[in-house]
N, C-alpha and C positions, 0 to 999 in steps of 0.2 A: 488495373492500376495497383492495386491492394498486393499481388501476385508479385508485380515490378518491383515494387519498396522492399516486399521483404527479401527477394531473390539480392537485388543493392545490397542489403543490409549485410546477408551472409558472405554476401561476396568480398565488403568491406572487413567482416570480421575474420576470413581467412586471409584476407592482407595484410591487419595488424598479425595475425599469428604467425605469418612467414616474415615480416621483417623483423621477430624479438626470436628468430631461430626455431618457428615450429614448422612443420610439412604443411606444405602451402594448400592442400588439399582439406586441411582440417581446421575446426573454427575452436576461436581461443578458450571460449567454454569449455570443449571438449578436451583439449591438452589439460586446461587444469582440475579436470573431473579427476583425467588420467593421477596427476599427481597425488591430486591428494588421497587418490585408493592407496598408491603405492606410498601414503605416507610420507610425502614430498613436501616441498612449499608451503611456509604455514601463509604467506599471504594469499595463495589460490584457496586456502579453507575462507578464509574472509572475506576474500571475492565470490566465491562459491554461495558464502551464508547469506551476501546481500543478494545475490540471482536469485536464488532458494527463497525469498521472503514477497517478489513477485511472480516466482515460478516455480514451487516445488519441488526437488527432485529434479532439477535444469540443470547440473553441472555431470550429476551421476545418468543420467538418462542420456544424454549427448555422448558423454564418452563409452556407454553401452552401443550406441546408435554408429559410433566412429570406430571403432574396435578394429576395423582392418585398415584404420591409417594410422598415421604416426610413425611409418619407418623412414621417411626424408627428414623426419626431424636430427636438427643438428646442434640444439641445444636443450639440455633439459631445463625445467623450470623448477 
């Protein structure tokens, strides 16, 4: 069951990220990991710092983890 929720969860969070214009493949964390290396978006730093306060390193570790996706994306953040 434990396996099921989070499988849901991720599968949730690559739907919010393909209806605000990311590659539907990839989860919203990881786009804005992406961003804010490339110095993009100051609101994904702030979404980032609150992820980061219950998960360390969760926004930059994700989009390490995702790094061969993000070419469907059709909007940057």
């Amino acid at each position: 069951m434990k396996r099921y929720l989070w499988n849901a969860l991720v599968a949730f969070d690559q739907f919010i990220n393909a209806l605000t214009g990311g590659d539907p493949d990839m989860t919203l964390s990881g786009r804005m990991g992406k961003a804010v290396a490339e110095g993009r978006c100051k609101a994904c730093r702030g979404i980032c710092w609150v992820l980061d306060r219950f998960d360390p390193g969760h926004c930059a570790r994700v989009s390490q983890a995702e790094s061969d996706e993000g070419a469907d994306e059709v909007a940057k953040l």
